[in-house]
N, CA, C and O atoms as a DFTB+ gen file, in Angstrom:
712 C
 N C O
     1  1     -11.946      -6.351      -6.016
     2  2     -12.512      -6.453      -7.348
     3  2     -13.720      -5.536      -7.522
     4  3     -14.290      -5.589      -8.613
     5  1     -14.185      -4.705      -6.592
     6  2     -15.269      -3.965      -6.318
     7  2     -14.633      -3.027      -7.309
     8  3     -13.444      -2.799      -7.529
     9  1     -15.861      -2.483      -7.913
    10  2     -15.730      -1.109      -8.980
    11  2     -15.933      -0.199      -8.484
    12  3     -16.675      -0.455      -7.536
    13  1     -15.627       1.240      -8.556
    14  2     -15.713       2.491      -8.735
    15  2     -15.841       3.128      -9.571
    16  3     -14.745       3.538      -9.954
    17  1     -16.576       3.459     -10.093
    18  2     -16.521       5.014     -11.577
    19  2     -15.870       3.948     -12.954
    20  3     -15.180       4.449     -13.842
    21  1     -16.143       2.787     -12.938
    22  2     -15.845       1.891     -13.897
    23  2     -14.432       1.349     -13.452
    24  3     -13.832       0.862     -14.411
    25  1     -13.867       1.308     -12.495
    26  2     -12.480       0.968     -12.043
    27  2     -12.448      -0.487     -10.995
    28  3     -13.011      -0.567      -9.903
    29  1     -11.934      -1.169     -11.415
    30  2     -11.975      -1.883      -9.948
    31  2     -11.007      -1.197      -8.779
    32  3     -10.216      -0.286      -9.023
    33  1     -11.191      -1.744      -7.579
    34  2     -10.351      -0.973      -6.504
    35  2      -8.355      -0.940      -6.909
    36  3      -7.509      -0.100      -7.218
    37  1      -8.444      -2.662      -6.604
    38  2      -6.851      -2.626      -7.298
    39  2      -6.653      -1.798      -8.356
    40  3      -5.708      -1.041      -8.134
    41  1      -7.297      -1.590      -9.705
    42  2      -6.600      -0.446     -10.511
    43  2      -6.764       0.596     -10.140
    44  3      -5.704       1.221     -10.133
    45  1      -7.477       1.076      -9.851
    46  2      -7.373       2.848      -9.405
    47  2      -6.096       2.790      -8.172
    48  3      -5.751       3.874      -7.702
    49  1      -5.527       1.733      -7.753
    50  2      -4.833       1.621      -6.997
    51  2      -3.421       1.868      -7.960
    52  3      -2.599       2.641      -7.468
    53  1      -3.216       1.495      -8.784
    54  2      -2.248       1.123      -9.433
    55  2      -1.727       2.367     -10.058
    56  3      -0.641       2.925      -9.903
    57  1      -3.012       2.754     -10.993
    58  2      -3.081       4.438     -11.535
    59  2      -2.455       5.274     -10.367
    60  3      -1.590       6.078     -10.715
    61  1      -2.746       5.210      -9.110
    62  2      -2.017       6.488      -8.608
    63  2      -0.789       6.076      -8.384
    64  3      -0.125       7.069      -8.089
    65  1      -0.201       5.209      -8.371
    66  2       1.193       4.873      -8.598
    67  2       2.054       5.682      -9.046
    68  3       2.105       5.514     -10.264
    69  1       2.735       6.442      -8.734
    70  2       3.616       7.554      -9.824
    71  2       4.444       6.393     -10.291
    72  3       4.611       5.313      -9.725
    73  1       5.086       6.957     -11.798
    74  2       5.476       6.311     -12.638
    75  2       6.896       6.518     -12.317
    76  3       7.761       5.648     -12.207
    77  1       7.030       7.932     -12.169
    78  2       8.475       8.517     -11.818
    79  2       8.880       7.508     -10.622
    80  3       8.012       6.816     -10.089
    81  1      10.775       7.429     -10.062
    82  2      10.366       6.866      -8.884
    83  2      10.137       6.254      -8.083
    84  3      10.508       6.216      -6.910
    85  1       9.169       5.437      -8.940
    86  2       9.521       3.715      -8.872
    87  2       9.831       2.919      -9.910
    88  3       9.875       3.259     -11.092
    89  1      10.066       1.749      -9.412
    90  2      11.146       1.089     -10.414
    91  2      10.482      -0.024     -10.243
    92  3      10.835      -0.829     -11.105
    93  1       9.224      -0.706      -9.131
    94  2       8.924      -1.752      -9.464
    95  2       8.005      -1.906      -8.516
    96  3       8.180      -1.597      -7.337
    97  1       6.473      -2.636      -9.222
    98  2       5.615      -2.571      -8.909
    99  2       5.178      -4.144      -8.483
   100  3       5.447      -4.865      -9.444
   101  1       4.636      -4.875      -7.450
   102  2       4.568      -5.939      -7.050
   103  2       3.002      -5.837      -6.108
   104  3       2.719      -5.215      -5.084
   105  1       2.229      -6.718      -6.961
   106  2       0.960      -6.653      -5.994
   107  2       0.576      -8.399      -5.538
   108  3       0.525      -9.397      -6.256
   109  1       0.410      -8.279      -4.464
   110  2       0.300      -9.308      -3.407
   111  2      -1.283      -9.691      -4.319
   112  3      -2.056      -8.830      -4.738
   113  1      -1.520     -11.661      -4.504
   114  2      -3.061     -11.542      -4.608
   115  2      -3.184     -12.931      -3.892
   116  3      -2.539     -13.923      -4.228
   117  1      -3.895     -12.893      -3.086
   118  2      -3.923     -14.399      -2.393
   119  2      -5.958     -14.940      -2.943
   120  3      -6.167     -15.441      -4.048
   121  1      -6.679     -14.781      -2.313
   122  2      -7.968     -15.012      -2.344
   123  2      -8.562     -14.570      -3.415
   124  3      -8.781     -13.369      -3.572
   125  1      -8.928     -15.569      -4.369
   126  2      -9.719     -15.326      -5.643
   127  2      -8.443     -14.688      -6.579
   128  3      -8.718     -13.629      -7.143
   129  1      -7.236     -15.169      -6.772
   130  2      -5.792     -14.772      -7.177
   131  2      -6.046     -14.675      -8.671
   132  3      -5.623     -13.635      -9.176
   133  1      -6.598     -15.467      -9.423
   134  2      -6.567     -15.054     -10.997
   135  2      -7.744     -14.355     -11.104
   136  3      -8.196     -14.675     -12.203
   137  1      -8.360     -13.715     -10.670
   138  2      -9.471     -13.051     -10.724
   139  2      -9.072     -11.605     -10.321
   140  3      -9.459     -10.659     -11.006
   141  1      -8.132     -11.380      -8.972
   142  2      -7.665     -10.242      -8.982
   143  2      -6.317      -9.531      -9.843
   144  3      -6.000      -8.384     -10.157
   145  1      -5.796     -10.749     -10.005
   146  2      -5.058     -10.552     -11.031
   147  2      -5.281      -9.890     -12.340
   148  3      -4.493      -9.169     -12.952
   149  1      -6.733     -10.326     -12.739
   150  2      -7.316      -9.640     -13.920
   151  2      -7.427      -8.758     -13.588
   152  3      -6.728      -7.972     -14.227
   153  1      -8.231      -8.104     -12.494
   154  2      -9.040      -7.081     -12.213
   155  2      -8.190      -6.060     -12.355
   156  3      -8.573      -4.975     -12.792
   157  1      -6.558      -6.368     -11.892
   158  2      -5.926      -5.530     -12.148
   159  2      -5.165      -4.767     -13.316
   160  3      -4.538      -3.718     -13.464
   161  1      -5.595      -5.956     -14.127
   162  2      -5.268      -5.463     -15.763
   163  2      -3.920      -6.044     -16.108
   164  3      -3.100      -6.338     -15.238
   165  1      -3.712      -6.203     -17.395
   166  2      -2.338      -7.076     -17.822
   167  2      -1.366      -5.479     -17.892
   168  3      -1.527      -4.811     -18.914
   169  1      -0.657      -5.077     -17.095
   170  2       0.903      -4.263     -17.061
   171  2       1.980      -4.499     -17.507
   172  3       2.336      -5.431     -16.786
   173  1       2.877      -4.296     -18.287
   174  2       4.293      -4.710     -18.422
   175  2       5.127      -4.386     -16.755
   176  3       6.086      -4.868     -16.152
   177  1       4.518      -3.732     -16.604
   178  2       5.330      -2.959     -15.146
   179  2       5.209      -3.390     -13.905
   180  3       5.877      -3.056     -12.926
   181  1       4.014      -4.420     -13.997
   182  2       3.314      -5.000     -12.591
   183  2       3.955      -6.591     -12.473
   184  3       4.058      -7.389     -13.404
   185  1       4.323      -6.790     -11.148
   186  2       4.172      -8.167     -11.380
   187  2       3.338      -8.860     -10.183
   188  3       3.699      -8.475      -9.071
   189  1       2.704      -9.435     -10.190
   190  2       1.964     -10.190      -9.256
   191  2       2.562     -11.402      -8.714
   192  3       3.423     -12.157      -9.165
   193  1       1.853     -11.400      -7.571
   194  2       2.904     -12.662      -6.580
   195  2       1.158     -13.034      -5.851
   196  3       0.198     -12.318      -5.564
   197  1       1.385     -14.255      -5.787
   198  2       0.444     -15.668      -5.134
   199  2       1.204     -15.623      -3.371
   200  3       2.198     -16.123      -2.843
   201  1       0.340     -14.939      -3.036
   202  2       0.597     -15.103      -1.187
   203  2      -0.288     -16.771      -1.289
   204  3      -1.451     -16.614      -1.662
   205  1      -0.062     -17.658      -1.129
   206  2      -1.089     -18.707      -0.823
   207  2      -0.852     -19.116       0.912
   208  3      -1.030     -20.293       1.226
   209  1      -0.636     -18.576       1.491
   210  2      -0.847     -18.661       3.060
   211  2      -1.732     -17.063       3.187
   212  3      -1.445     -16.430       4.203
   213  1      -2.538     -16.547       2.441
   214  2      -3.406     -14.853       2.443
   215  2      -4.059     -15.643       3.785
   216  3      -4.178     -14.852       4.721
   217  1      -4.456     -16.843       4.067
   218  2      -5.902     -16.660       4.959
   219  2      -5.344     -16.553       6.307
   220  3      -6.168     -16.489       7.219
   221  1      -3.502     -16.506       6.750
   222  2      -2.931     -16.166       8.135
   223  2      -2.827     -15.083       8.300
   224  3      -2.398     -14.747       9.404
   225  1      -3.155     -14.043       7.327
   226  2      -3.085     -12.705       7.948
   227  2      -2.340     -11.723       6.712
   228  3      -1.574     -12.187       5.867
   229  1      -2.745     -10.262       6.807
   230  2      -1.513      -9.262       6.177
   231  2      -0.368      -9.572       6.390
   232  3       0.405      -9.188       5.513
   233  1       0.113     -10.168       7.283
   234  2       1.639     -10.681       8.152
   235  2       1.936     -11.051       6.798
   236  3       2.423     -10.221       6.031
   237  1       1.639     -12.440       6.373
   238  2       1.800     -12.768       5.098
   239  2       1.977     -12.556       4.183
   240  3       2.897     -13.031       3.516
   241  1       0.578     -11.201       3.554
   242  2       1.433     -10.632       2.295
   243  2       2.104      -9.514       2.550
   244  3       2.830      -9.203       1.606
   245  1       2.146      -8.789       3.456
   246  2       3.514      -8.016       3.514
   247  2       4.705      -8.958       3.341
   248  3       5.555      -8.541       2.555
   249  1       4.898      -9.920       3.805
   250  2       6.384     -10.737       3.600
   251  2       6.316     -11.019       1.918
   252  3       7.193     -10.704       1.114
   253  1       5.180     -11.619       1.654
   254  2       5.147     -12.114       0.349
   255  2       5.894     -10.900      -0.991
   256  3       6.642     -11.129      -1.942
   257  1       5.151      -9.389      -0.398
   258  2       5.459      -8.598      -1.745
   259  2       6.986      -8.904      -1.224
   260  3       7.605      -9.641      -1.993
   261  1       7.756      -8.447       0.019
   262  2       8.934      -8.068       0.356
   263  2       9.944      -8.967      -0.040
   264  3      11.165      -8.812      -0.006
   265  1       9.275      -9.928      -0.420
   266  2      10.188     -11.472      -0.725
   267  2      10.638     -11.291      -2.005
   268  3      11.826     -11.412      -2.304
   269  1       9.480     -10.914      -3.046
   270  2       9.150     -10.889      -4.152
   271  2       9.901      -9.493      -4.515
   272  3       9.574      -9.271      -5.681
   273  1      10.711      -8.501      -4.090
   274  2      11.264      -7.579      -4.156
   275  2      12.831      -7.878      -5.335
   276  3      13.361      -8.988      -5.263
   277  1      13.322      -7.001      -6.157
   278  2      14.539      -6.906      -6.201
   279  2      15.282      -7.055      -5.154
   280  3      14.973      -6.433      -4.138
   281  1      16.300      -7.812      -5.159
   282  2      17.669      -7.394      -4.521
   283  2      18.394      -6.000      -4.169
   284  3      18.908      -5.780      -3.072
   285  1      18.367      -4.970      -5.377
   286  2      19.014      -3.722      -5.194
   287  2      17.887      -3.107      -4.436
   288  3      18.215      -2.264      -3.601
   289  1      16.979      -3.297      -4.533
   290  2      15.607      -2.382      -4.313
   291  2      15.831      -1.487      -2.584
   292  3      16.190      -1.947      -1.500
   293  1      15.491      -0.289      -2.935
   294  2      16.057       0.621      -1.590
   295  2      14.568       1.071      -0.421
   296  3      14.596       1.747       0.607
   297  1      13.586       0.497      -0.985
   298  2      12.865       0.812      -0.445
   299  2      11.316       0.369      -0.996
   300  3      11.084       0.359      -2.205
   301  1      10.281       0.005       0.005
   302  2       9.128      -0.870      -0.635
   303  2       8.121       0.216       0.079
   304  3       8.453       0.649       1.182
   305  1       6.863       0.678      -0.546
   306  2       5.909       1.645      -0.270
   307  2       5.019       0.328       0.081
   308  3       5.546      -0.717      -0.303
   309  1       4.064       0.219       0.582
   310  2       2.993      -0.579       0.915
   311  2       1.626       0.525       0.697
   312  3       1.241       1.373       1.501
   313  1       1.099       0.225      -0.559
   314  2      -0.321       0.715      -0.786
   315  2      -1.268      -0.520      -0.488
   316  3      -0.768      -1.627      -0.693
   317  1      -2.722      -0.462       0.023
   318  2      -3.501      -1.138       0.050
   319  2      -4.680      -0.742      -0.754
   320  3      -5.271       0.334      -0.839
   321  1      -4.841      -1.719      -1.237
   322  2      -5.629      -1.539      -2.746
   323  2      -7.219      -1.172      -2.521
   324  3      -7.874      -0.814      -3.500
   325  1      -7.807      -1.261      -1.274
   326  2      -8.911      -0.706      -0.952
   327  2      -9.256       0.823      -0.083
   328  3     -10.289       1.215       0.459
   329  1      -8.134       1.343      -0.208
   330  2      -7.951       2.830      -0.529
   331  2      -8.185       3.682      -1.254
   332  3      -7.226       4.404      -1.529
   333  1      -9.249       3.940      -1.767
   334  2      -9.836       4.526      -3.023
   335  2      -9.534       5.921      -3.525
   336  3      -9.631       6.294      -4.694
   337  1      -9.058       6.824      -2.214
   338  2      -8.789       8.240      -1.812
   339  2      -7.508       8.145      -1.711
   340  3      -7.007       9.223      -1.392
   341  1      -6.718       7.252      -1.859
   342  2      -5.289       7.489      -1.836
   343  2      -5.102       7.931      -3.434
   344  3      -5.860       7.489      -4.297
   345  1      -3.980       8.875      -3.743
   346  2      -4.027      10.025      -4.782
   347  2      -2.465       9.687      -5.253
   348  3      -1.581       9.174      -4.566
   349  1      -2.407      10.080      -6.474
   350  2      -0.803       9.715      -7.004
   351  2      -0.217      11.192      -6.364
   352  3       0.718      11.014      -5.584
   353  1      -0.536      12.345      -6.527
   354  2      -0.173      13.662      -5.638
   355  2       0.427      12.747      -4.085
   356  3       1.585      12.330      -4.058
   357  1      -0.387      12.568      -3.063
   358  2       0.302      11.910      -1.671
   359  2       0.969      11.202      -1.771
   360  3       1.654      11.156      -0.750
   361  1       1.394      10.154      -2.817
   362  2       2.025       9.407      -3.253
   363  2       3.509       9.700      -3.497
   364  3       4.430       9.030      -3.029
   365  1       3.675      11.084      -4.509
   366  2       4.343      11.876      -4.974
   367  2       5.388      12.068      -3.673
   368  3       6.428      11.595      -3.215
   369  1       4.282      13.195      -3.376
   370  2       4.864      13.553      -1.565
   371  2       5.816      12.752      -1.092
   372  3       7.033      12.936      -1.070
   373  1       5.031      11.630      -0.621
   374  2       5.893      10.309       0.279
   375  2       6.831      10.142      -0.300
   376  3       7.712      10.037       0.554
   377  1       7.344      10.020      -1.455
   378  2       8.360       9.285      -2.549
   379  2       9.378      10.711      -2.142
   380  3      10.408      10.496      -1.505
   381  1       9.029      12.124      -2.539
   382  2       9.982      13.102      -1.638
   383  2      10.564      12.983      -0.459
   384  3      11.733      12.664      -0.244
   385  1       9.714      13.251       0.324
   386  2       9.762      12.943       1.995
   387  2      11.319      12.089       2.019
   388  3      12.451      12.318       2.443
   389  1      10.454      10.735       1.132
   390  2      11.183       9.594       1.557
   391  2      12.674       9.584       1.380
   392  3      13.523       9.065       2.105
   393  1      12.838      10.357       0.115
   394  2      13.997      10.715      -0.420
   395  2      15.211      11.471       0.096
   396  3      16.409      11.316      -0.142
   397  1      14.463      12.463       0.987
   398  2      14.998      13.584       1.737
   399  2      15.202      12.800       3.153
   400  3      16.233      12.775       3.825
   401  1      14.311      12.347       3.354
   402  2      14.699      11.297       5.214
   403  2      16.121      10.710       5.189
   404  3      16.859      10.730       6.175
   405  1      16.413      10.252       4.147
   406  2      17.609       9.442       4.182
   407  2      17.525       8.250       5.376
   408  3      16.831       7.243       5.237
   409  1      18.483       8.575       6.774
   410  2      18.191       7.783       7.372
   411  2      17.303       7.447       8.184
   412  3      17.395       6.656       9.123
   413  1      16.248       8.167       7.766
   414  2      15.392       8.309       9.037
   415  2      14.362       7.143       8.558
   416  3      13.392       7.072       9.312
   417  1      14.346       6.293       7.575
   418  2      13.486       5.269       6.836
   419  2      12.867       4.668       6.516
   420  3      13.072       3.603       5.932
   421  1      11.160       5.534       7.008
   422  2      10.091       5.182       7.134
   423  2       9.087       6.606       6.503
   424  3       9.273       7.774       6.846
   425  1       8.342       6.271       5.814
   426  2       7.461       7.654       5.562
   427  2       6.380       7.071       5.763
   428  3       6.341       6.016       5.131
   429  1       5.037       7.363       6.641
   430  2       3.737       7.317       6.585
   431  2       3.078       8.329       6.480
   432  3       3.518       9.476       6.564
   433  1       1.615       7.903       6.227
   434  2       0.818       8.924       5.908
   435  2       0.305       9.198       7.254
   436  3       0.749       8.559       8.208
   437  1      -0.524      10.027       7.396
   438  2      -0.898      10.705       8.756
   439  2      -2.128      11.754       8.524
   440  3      -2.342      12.298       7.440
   441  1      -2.977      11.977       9.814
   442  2      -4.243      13.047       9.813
   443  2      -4.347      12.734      10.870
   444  3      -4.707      11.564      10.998
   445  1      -4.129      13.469      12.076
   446  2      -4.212      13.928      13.206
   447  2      -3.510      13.401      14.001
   448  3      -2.311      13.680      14.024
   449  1      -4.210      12.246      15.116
   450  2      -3.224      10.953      15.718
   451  2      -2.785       9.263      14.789
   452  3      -2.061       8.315      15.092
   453  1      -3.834       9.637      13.356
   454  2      -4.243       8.520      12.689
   455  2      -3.034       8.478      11.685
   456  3      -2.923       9.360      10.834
   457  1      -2.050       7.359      11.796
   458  2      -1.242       6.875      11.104
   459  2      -1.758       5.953      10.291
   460  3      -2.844       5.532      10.689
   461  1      -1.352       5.468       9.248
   462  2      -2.093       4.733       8.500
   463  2      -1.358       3.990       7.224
   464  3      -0.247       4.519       7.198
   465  1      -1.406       3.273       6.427
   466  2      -0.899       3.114       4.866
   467  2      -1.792       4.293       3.921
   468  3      -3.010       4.459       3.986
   469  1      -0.857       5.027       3.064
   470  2       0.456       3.947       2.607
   471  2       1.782       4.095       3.252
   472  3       2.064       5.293       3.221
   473  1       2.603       3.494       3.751
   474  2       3.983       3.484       3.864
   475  2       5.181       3.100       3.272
   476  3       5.313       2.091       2.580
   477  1       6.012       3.864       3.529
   478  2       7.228       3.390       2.419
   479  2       8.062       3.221       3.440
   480  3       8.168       4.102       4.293
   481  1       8.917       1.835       3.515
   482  2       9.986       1.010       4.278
   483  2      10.964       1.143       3.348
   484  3      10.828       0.937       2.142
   485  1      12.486       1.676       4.214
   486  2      13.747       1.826       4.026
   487  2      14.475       0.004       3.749
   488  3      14.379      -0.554       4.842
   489  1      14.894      -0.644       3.060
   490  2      15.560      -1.718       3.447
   491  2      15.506      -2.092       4.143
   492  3      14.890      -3.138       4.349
   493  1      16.553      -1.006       5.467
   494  2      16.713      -2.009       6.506
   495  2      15.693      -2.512       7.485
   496  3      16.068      -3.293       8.360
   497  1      14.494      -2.154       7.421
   498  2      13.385      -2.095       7.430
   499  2      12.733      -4.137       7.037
   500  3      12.061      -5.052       7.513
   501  1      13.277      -3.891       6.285
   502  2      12.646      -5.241       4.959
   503  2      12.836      -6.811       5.851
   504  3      12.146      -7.780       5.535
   505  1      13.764      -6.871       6.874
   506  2      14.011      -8.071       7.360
   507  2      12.507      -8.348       8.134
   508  3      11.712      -9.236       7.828
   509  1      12.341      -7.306       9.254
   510  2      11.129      -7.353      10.193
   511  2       9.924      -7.249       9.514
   512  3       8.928      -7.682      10.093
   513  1       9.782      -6.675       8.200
   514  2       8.443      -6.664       7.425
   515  2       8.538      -8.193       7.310
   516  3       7.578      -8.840       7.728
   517  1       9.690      -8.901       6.739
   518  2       9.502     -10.579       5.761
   519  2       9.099     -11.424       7.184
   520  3       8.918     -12.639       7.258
   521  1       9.030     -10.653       8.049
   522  2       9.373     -11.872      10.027
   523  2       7.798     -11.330      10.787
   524  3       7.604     -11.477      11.993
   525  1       6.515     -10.546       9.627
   526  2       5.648     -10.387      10.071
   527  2       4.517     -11.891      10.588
   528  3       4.381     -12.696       9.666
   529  1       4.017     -12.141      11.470
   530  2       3.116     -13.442      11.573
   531  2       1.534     -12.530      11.761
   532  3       1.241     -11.393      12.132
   533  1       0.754     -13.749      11.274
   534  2      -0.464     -13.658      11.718
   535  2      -1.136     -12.614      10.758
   536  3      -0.830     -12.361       9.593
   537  1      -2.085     -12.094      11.500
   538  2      -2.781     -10.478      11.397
   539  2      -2.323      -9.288      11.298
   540  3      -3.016      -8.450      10.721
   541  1      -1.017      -8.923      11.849
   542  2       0.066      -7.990      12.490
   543  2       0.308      -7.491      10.831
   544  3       0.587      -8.239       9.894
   545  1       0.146      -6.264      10.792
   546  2       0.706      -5.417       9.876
   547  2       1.540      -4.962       9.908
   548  3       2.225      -5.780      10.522
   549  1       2.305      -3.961       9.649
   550  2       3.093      -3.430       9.185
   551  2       3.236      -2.492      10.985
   552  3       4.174      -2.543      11.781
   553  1       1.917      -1.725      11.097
   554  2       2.234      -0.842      12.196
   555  2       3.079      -1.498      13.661
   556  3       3.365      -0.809      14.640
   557  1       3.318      -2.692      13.543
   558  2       4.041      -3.038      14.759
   559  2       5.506      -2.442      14.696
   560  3       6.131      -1.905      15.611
   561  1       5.980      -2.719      13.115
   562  2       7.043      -1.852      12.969
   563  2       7.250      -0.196      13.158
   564  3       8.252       0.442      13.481
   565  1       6.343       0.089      12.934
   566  2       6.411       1.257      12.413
   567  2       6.154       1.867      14.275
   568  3       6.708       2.930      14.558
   569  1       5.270       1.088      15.478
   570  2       5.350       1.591      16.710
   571  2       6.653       1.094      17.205
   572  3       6.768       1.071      18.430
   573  1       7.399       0.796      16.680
   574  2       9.041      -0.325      17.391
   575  2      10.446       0.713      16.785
   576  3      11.624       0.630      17.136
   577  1       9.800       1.705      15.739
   578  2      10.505       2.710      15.241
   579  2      10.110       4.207      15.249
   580  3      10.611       4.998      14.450
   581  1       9.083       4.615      16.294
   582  2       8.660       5.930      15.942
   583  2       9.635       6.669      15.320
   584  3       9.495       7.119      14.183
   585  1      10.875       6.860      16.177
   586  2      11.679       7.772      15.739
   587  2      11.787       8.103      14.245
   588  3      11.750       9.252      13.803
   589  1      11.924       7.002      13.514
   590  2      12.700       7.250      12.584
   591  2      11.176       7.187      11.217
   592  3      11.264       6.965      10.009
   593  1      10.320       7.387      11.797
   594  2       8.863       7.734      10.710
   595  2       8.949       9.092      10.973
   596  3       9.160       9.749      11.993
   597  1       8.640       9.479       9.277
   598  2       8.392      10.984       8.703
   599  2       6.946      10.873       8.451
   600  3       6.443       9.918       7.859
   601  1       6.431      11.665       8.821
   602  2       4.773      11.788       8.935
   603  2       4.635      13.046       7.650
   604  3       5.044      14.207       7.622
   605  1       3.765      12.104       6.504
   606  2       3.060      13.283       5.651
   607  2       1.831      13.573       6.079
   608  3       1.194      12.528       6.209
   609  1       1.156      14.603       6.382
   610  2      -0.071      14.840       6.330
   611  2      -0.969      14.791       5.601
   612  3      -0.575      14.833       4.435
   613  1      -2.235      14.707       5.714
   614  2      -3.229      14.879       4.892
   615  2      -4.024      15.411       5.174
   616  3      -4.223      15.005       6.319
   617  1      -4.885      16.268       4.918
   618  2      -6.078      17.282       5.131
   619  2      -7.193      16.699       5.609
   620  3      -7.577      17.236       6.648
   621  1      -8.197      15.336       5.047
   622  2      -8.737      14.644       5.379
   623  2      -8.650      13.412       5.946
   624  3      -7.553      12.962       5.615
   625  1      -9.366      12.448       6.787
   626  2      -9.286      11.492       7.594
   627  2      -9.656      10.494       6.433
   628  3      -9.081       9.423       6.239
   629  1     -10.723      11.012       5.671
   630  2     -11.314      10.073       4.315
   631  2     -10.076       9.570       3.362
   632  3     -10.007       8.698       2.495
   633  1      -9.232      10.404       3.844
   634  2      -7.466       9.994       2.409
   635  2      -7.479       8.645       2.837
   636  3      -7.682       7.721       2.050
   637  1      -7.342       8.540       3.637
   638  2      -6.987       7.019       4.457
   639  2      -7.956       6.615       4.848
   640  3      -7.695       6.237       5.990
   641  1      -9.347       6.363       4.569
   642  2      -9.979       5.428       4.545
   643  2      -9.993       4.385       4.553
   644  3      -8.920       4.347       5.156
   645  1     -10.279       3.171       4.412
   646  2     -10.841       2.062       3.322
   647  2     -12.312       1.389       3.057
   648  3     -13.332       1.563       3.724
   649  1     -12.207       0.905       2.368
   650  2     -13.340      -0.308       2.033
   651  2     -13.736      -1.551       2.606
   652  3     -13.464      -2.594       2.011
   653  1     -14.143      -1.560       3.327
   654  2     -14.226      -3.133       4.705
   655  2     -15.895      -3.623       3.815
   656  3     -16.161      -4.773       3.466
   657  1     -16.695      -2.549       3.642
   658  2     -17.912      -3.328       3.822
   659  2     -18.740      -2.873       2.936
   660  3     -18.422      -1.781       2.464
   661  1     -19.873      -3.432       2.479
   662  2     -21.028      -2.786       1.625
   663  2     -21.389      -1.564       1.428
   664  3     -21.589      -1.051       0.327
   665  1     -21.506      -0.952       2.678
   666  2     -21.935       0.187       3.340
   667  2     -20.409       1.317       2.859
   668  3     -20.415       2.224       2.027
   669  1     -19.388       0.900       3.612
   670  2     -18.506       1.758       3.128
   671  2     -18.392       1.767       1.306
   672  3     -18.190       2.762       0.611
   673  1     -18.569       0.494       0.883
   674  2     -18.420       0.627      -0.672
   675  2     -19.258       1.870      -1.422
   676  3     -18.920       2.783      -2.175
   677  1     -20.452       1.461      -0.863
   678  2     -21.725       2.496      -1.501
   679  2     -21.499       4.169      -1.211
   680  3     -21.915       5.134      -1.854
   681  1     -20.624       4.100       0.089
   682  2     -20.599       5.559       0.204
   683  2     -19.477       5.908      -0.403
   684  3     -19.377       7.135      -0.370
   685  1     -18.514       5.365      -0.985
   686  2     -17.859       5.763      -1.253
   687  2     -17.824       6.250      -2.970
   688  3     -17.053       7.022      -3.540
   689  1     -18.976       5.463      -3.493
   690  2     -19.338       5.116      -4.815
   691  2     -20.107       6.471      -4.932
   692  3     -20.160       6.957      -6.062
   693  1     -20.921       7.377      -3.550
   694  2     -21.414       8.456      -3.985
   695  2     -20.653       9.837      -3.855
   696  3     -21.266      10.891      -4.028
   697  1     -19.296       9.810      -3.545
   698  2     -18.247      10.491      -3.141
   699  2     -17.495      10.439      -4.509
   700  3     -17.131      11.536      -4.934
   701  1     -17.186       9.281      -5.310
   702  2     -16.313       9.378      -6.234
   703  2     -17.207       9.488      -7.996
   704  3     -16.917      10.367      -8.808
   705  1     -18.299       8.375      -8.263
   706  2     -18.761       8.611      -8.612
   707  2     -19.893       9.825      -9.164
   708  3     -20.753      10.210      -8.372
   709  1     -19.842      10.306     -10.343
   710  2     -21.085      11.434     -11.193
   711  2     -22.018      10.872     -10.839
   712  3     -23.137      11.266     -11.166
């Protein structure tokens, strides 16, 4: 719910969303849920989902968006909304990449050895995301499949940042912010 340049984090999250591409937008809100819900603004395009187990871990709402998925749906990107430097351009990218991998069915982002979100999961993918426990993110999959991750690059380590703390908020507020 932290602002940026008049934005809260979740929307500037949302904005880089390419529009093209995707077909459906699902944001996880567990802690302080109608509050982030606002923050994120009323969308026709968004739908929000109530993780109410948020305090066992990301495990959780990764299953939660994945649950909350279409049926046809071919593939789920995982943005984290305190990514401020994540760009609808890298976004773009990945959604290519992803397109062109075919079977290979994983795209992450990447800067040097540093793998990171956002990632986009192939389907078949989707069982072991919904069978996440605890704390455990996403990267357990994603080390249980090297092979088949397409690595986009990024120029900076800051793309993939996030926001953990006061300190990171403020610096980041003098980076984005006039």
């Amino acid at each position: 719910m932290a602002r940026i340049g008049g934005k809260t984090l979740v929307a500037r999250t949302l904005d880089a969303i390419p529009v093209h591409g995707v077909r459906e937008t699902v944001v996880v809100v567990g802690h302080e849920a109608e509050a982030v819900e606002a923050a994120a603004g009323r969308r026709d395009d968004v739908t929000c989902v109530v993780n109410a187990s948020y305090r066992s871990g990301m495990g959780s709402s990764i299953r939660t968006g994945i649950l909350a998925l279409a049926k046809e749906t071919d593939g789920a990107m995982l943005v984290l909304a305190d990514q401020p430097f994540v760009t609808r351009r890298l976004l773009r990218r990945m959604l290519r990449a992803f397109e062109k991998g075919g079977a290979r069915g994983m795209v992450a982002a990447a800067q040097g050895d540093l793998v990171a979100p956002p990632v986009i999961f192939s389907r078949k993918y989707f069982a072991e995301l919904a069978n996440l426990r605890g704390d455990k993110g996403a990267r357990s999959v994603i080390e249980r499949h090297k092979e088949d991750v397409t690595l986009v690059r990024v120029r900076s380590r800051r793309t993939l940042s996030d926001v953990d703390t006061k300190d990171d908020l403020e610096a980041t507020r003098g980076l984005l912010e006039p």
